[in-house]
mmCIF file of the N, C-alpha and C atoms, coordinates in Angstrom:
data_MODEL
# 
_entry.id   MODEL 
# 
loop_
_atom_site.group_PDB 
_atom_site.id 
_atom_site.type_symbol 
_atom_site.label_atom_id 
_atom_site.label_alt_id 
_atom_site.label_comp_id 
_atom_site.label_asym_id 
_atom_site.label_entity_id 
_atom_site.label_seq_id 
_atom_site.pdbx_PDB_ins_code 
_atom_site.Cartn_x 
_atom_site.Cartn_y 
_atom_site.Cartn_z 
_atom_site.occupancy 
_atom_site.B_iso_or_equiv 
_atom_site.pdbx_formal_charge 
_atom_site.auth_seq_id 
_atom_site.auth_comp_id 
_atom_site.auth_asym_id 
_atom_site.auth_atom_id 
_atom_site.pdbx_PDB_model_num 
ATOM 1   N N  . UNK A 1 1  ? -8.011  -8.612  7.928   1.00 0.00 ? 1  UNK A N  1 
ATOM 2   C CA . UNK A 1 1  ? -7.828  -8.524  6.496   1.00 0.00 ? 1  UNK A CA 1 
ATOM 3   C C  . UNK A 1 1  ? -9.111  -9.046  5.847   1.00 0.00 ? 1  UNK A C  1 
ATOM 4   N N  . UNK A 1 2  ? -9.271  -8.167  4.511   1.00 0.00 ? 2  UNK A N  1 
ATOM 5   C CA . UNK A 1 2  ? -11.010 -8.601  4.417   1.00 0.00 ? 2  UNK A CA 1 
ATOM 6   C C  . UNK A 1 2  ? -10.770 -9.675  3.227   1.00 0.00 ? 2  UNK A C  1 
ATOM 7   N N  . UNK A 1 3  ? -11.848 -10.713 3.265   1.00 0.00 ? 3  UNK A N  1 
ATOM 8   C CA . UNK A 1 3  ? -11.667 -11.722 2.018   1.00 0.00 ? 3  UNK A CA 1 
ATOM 9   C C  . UNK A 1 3  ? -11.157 -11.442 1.028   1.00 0.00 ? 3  UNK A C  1 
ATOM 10  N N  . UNK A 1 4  ? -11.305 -10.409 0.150   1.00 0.00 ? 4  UNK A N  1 
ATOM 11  C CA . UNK A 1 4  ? -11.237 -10.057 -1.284  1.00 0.00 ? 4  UNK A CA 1 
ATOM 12  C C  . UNK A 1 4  ? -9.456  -9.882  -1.212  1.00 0.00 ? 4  UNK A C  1 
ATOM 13  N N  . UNK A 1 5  ? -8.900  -9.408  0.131   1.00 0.00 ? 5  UNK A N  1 
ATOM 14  C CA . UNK A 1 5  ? -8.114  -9.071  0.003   1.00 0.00 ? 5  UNK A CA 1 
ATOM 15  C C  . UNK A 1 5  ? -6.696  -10.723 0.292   1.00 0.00 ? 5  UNK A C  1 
ATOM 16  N N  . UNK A 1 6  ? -7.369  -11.460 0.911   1.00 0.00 ? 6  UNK A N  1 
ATOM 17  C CA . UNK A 1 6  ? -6.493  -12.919 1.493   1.00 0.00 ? 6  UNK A CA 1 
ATOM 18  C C  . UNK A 1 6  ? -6.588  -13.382 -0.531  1.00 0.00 ? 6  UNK A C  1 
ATOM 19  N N  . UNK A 1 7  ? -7.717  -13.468 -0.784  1.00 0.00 ? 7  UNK A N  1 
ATOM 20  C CA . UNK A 1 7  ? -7.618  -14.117 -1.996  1.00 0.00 ? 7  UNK A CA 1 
ATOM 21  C C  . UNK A 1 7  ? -6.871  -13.758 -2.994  1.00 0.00 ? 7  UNK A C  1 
ATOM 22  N N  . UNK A 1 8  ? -6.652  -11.859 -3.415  1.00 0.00 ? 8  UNK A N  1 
ATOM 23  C CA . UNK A 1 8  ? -5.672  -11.607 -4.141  1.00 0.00 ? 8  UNK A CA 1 
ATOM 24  C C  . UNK A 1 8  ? -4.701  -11.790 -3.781  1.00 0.00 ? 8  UNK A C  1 
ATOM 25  N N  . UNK A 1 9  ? -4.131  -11.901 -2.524  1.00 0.00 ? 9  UNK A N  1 
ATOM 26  C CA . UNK A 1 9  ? -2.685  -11.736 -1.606  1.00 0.00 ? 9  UNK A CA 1 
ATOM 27  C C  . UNK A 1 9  ? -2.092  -13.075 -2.029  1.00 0.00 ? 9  UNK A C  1 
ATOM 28  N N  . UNK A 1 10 ? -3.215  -14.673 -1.933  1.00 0.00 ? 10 UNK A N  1 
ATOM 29  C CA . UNK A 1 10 ? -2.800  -15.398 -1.945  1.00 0.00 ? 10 UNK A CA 1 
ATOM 30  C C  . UNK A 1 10 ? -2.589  -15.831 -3.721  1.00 0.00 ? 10 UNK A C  1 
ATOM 31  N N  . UNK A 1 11 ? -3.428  -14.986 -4.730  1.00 0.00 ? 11 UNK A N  1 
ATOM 32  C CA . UNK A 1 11 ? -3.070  -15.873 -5.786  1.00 0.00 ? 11 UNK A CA 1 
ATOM 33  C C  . UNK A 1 11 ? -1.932  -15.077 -6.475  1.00 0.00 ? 11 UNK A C  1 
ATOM 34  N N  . UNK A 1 12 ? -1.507  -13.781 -5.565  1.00 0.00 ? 12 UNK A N  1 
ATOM 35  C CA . UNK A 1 12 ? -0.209  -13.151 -6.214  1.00 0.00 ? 12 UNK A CA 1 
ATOM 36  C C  . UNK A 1 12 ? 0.860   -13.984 -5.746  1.00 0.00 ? 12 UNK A C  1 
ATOM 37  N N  . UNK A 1 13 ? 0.971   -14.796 -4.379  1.00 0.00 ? 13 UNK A N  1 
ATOM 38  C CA . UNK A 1 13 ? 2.067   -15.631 -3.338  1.00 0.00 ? 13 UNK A CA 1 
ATOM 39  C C  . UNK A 1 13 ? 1.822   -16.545 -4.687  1.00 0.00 ? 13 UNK A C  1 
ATOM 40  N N  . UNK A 1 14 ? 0.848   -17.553 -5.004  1.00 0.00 ? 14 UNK A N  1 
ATOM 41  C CA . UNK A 1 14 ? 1.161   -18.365 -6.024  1.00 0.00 ? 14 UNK A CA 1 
ATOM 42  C C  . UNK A 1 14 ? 1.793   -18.093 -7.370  1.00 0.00 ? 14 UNK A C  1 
ATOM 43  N N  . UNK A 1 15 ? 1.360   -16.914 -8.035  1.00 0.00 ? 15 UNK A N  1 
ATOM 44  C CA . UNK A 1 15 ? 2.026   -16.610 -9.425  1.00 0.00 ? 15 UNK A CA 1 
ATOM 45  C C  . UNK A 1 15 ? 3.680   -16.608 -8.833  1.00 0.00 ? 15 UNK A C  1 
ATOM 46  N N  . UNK A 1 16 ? 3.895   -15.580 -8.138  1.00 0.00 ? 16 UNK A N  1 
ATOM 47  C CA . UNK A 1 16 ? 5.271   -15.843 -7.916  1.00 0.00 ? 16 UNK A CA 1 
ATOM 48  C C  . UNK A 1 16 ? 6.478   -16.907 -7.332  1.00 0.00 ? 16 UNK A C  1 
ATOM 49  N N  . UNK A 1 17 ? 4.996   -17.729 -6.577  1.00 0.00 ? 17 UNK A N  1 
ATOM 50  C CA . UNK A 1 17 ? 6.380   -19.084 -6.657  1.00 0.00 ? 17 UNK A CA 1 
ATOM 51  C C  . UNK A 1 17 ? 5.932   -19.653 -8.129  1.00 0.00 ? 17 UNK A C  1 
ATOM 52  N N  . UNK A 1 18 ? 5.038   -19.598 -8.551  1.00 0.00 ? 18 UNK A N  1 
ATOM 53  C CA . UNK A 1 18 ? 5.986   -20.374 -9.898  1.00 0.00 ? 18 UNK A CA 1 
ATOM 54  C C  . UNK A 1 18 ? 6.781   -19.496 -10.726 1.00 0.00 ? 18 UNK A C  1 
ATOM 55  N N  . UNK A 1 19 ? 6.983   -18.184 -10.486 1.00 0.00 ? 19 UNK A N  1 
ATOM 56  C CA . UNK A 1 19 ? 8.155   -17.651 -11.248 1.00 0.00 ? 19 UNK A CA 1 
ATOM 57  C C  . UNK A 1 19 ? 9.019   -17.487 -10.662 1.00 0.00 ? 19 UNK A C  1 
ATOM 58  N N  . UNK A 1 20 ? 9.423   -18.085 -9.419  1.00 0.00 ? 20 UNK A N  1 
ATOM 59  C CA . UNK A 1 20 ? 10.395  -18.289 -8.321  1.00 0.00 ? 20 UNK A CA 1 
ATOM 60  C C  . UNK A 1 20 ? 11.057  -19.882 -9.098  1.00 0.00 ? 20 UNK A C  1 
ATOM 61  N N  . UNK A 1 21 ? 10.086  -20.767 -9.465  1.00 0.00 ? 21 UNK A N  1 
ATOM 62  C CA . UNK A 1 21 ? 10.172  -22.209 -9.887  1.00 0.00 ? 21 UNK A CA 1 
ATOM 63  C C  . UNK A 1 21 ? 11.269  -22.214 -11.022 1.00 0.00 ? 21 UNK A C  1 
ATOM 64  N N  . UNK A 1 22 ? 10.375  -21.584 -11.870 1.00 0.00 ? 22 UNK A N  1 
ATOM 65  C CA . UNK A 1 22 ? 11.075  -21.535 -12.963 1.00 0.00 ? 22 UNK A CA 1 
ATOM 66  C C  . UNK A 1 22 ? 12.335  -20.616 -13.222 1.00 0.00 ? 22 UNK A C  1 
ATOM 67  N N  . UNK A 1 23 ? 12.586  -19.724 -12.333 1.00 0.00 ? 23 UNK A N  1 
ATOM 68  C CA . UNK A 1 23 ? 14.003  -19.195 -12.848 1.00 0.00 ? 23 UNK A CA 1 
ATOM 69  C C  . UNK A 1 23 ? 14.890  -20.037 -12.216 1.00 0.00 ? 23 UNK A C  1 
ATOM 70  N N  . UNK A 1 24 ? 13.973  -20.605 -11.263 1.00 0.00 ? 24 UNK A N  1 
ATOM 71  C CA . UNK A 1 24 ? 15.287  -21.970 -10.623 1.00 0.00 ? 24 UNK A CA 1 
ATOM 72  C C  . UNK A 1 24 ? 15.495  -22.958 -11.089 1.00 0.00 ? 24 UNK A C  1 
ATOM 73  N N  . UNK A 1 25 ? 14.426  -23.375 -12.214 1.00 0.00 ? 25 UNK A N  1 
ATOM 74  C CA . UNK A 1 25 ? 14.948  -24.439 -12.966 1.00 0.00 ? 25 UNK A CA 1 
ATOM 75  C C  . UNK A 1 25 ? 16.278  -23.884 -14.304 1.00 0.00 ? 25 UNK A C  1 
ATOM 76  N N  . UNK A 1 26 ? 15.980  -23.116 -14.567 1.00 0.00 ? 26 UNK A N  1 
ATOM 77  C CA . UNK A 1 26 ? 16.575  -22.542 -15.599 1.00 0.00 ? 26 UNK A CA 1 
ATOM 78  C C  . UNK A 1 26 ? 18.343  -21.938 -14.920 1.00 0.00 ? 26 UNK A C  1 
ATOM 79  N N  . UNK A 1 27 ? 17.933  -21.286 -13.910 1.00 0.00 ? 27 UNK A N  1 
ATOM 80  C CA . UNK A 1 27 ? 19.309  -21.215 -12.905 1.00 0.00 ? 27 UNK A CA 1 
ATOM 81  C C  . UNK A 1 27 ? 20.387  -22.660 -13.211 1.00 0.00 ? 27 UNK A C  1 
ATOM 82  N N  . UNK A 1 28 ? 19.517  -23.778 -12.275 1.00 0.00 ? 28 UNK A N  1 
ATOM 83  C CA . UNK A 1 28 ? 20.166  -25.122 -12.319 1.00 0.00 ? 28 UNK A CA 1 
ATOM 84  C C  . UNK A 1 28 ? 20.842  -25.312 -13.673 1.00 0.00 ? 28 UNK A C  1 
ATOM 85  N N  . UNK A 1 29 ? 19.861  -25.661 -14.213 1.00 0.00 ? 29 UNK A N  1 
ATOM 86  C CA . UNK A 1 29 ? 20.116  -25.460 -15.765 1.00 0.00 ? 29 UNK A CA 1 
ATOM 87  C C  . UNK A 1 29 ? 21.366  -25.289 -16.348 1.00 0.00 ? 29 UNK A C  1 
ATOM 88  N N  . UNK A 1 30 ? 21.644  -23.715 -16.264 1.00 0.00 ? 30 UNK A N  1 
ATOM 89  C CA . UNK A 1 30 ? 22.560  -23.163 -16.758 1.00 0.00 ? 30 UNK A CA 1 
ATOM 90  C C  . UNK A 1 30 ? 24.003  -23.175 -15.204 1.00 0.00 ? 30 UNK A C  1 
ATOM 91  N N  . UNK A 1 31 ? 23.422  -23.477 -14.472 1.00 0.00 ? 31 UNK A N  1 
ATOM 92  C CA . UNK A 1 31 ? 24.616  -24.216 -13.133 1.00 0.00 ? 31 UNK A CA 1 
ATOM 93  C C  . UNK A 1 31 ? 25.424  -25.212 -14.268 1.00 0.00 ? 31 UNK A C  1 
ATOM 94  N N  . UNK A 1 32 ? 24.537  -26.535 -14.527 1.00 0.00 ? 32 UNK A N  1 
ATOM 95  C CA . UNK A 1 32 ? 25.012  -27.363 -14.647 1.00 0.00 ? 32 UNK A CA 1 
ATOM 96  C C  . UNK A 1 32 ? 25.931  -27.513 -16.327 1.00 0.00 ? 32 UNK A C  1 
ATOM 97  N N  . UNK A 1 33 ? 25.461  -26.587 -16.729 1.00 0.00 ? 33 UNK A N  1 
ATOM 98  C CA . UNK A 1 33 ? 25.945  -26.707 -18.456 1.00 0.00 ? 33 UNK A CA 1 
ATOM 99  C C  . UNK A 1 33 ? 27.567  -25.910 -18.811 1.00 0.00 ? 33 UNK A C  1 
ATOM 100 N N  . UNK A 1 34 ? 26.868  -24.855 -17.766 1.00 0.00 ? 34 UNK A N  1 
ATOM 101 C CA . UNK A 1 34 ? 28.343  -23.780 -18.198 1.00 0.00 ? 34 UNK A CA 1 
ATOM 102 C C  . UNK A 1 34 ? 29.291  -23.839 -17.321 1.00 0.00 ? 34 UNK A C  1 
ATOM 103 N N  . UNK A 1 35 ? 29.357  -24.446 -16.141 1.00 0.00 ? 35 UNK A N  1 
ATOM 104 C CA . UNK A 1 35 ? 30.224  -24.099 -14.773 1.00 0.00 ? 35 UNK A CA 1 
ATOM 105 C C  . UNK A 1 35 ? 30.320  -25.488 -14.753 1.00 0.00 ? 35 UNK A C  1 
ATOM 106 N N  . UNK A 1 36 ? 31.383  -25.679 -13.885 1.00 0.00 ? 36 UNK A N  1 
ATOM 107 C CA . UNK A 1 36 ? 31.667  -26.883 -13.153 1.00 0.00 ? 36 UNK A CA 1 
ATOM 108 C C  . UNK A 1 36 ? 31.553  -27.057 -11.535 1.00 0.00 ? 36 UNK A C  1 
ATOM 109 N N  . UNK A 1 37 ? 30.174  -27.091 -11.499 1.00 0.00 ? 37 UNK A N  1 
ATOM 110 C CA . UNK A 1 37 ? 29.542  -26.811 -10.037 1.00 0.00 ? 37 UNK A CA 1 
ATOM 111 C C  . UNK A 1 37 ? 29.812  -28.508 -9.368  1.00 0.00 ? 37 UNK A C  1 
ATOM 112 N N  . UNK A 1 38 ? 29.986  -28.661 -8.720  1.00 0.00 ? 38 UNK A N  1 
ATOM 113 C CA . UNK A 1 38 ? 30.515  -29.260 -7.286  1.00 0.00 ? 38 UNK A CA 1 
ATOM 114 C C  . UNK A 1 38 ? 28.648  -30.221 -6.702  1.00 0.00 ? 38 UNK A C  1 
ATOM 115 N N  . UNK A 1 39 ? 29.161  -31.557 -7.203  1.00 0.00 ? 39 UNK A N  1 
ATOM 116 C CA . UNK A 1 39 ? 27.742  -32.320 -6.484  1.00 0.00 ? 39 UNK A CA 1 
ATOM 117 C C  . UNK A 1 39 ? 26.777  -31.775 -5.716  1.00 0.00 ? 39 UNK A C  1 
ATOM 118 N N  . UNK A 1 40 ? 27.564  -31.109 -4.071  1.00 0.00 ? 40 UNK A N  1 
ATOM 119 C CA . UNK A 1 40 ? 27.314  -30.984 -2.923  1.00 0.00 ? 40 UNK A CA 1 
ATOM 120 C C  . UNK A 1 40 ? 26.435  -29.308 -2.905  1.00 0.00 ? 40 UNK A C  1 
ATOM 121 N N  . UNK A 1 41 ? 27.556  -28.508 -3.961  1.00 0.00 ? 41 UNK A N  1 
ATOM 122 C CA . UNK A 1 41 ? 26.093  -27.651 -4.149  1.00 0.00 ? 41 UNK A CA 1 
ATOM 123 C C  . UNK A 1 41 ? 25.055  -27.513 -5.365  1.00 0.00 ? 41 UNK A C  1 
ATOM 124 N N  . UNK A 1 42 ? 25.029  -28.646 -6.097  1.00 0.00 ? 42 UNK A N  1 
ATOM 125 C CA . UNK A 1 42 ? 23.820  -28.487 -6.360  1.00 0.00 ? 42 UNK A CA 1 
ATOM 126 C C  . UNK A 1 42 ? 22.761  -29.382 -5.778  1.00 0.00 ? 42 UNK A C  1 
ATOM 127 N N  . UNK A 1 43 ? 22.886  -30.313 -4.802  1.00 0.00 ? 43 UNK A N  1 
ATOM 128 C CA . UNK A 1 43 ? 22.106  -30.969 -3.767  1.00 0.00 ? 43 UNK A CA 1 
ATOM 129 C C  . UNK A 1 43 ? 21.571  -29.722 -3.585  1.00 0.00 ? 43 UNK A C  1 
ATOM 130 N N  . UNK A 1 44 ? 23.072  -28.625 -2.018  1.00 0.00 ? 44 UNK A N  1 
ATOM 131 C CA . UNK A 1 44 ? 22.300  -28.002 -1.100  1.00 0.00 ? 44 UNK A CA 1 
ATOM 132 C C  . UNK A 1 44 ? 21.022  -27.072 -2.403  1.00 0.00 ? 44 UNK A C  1 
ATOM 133 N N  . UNK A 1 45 ? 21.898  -26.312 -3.178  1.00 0.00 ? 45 UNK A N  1 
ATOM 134 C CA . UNK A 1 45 ? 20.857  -24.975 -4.325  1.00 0.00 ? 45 UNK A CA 1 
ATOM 135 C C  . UNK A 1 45 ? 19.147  -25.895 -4.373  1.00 0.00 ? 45 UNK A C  1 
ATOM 136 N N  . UNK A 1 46 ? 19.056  -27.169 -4.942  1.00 0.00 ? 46 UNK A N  1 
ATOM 137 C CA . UNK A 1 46 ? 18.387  -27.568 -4.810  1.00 0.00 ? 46 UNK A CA 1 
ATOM 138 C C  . UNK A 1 46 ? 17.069  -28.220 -3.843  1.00 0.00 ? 46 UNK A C  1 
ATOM 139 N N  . UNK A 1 47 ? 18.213  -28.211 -2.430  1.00 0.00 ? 47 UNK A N  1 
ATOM 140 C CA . UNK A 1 47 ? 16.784  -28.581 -1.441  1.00 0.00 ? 47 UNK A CA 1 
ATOM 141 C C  . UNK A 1 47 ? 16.300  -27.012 -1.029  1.00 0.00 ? 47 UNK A C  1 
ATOM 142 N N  . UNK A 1 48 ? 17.490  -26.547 -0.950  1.00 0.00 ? 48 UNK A N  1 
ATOM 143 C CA . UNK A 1 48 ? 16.714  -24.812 -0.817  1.00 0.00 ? 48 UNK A CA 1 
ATOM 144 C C  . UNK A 1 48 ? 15.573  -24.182 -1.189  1.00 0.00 ? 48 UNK A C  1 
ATOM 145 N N  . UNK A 1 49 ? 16.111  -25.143 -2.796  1.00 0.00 ? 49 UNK A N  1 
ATOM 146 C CA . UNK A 1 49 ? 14.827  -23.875 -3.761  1.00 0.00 ? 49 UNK A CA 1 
ATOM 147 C C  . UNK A 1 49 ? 13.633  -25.262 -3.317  1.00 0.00 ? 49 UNK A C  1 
ATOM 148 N N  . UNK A 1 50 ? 13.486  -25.971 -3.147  1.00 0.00 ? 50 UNK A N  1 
ATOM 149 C CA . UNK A 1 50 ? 12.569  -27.058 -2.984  1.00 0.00 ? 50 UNK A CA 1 
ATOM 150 C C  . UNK A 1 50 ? 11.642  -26.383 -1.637  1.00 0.00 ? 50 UNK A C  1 
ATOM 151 N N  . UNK A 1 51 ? 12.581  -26.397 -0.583  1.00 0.00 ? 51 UNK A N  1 
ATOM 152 C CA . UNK A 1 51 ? 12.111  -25.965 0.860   1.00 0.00 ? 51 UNK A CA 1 
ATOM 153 C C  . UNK A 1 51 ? 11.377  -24.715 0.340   1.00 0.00 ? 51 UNK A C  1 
ATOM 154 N N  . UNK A 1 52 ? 11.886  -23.717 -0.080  1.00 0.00 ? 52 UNK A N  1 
ATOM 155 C CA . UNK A 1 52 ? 10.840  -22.393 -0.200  1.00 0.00 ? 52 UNK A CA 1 
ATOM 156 C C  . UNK A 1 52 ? 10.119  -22.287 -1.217  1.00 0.00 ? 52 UNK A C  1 
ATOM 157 N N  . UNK A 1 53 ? 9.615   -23.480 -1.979  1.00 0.00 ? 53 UNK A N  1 
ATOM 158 C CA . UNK A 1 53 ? 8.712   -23.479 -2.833  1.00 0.00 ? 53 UNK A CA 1 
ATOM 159 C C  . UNK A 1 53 ? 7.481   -24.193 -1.769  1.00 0.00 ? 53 UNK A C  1 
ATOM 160 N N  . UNK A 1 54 ? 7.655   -25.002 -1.484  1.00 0.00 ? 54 UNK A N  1 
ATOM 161 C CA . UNK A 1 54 ? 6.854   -25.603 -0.117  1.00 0.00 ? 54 UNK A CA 1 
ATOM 162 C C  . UNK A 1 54 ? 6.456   -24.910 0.171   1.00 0.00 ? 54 UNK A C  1 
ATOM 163 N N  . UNK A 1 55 ? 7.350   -23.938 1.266   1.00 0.00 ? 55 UNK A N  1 
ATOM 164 C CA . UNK A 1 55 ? 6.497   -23.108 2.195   1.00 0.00 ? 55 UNK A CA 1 
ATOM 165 C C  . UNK A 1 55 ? 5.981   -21.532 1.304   1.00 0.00 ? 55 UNK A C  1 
ATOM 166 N N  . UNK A 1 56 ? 6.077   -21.648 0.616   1.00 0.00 ? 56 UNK A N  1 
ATOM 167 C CA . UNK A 1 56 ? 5.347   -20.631 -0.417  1.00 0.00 ? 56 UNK A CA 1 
ATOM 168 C C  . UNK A 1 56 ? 4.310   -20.688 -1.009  1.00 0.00 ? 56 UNK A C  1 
ATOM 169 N N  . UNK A 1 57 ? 4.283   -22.167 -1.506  1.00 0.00 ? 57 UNK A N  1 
ATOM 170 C CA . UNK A 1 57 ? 2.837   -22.614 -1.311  1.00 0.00 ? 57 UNK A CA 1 
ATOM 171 C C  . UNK A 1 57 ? 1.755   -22.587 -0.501  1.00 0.00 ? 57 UNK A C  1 
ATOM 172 N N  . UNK A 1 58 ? 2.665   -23.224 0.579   1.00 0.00 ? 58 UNK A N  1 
ATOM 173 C CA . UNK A 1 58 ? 1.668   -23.485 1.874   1.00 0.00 ? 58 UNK A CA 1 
ATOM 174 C C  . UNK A 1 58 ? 1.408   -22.050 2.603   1.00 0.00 ? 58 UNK A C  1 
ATOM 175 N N  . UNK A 1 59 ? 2.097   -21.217 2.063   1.00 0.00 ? 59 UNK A N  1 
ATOM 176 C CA . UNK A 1 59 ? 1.524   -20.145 2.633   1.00 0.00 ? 59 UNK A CA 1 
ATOM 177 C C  . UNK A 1 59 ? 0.383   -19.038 1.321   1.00 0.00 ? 59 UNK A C  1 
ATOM 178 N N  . UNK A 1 60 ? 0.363   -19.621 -0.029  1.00 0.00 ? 60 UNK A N  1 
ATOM 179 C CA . UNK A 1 60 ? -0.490  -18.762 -0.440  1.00 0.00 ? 60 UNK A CA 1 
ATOM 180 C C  . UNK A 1 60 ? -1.814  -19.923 -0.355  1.00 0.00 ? 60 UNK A C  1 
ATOM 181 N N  . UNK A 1 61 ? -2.060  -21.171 -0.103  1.00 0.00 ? 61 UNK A N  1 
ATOM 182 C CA . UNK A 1 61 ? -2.703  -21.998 0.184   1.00 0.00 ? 61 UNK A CA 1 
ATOM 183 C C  . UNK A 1 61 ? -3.958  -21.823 1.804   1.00 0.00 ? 61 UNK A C  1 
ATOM 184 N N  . UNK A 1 62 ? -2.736  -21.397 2.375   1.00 0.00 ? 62 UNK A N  1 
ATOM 185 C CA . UNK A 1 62 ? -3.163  -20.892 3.499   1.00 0.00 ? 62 UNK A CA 1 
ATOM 186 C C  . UNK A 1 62 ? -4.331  -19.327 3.552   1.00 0.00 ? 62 UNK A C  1 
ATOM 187 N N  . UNK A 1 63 ? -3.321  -18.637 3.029   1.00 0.00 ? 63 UNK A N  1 
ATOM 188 C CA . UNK A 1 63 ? -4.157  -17.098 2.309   1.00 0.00 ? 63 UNK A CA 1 
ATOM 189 C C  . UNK A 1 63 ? -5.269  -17.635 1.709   1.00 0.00 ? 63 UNK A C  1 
ATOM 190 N N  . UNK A 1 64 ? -5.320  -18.239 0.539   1.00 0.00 ? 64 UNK A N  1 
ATOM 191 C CA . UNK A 1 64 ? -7.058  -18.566 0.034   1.00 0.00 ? 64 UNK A CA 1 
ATOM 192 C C  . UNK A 1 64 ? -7.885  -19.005 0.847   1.00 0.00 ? 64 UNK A C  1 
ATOM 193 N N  . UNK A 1 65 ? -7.600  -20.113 1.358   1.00 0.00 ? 65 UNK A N  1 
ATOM 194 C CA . UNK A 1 65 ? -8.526  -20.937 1.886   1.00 0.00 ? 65 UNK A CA 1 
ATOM 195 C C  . UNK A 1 65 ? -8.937  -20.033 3.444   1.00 0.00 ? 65 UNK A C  1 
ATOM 196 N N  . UNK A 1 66 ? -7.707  -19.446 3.976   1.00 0.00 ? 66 UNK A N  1 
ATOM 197 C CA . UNK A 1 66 ? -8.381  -18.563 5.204   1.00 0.00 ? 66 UNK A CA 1 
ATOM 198 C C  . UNK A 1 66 ? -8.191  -19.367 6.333   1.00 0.00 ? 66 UNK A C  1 
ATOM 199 N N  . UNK A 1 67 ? -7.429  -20.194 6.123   1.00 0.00 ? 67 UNK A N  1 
ATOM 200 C CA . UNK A 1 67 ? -6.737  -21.447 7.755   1.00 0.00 ? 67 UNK A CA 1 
ATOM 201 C C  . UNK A 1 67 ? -6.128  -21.261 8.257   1.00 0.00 ? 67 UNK A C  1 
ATOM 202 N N  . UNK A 1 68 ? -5.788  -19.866 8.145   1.00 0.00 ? 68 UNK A N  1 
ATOM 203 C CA . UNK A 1 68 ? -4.470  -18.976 9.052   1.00 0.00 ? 68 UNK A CA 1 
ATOM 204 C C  . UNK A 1 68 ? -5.000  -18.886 10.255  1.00 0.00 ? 68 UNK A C  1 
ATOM 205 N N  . UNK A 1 69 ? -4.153  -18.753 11.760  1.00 0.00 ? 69 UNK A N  1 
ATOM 206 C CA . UNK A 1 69 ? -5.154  -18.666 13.112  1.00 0.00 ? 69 UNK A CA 1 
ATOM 207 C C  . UNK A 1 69 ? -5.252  -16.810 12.966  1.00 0.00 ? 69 UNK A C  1 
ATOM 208 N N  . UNK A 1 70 ? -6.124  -16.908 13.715  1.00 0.00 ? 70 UNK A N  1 
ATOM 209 C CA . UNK A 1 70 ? -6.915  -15.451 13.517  1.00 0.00 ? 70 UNK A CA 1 
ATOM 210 C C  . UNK A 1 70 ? -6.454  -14.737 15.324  1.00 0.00 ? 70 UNK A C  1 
ATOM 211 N N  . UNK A 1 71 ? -5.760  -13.598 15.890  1.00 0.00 ? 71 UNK A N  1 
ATOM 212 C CA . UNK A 1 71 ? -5.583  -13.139 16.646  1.00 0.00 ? 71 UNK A CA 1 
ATOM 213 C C  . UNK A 1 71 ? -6.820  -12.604 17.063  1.00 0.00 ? 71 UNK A C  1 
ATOM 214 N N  . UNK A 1 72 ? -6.953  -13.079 18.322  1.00 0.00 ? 72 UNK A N  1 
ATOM 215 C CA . UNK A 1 72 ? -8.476  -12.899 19.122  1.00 0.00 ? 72 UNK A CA 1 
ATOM 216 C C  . UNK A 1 72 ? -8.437  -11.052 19.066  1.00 0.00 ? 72 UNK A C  1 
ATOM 217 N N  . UNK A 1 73 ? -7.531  -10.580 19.306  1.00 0.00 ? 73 UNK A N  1 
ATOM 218 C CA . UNK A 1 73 ? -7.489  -8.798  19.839  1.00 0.00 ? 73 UNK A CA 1 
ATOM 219 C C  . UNK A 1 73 ? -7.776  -8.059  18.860  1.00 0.00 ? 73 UNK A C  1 
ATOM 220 N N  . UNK A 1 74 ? -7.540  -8.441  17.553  1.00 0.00 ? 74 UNK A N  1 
ATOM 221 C CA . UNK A 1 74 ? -8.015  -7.837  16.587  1.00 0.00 ? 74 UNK A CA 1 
ATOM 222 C C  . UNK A 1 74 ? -6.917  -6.683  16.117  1.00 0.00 ? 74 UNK A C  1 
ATOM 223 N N  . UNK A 1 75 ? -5.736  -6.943  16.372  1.00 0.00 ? 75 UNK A N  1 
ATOM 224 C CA . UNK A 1 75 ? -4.465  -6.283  16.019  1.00 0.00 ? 75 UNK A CA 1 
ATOM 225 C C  . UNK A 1 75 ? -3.516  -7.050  14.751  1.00 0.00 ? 75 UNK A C  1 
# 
């Protein structure tokens, strides 16, 4: 994959976790105002959206910077 292309790949992975972020804050949000949601899932809803904001990061983080391991065969 050629540079120009890791760098757009990775700053499109970033725009969309933060619009991944924010409909999950706004989700919660409206969890908690209109429904009578249950402690236990808004823990789990919450480490969820936490966990794949992480690795969404760390993977368009990864894309820029180019610290991904590189397959020797060239496939």
């Amino acid at each position: 994959m050629s540079r120009g292309m890791q760098i757009a790949s990775g700053i499109s992975v970033l725009f969309t976790t933060l619009a991944f972020g924010h409909i999950m804050v706004h989700d919660t949000q409206h969890i908690m105002s209109h429904h009578d949601a249950s402690p236990v899932f808004l823990i789990a809803h919450t480490i969820l959206a936490v966990a794949f904001v992480v690795l969404s990061l760390l993977g368009g983080y990864l894309l820029l910077t180019g610290k991904r391991p590189q397959n020797p065969s060239g496939t």
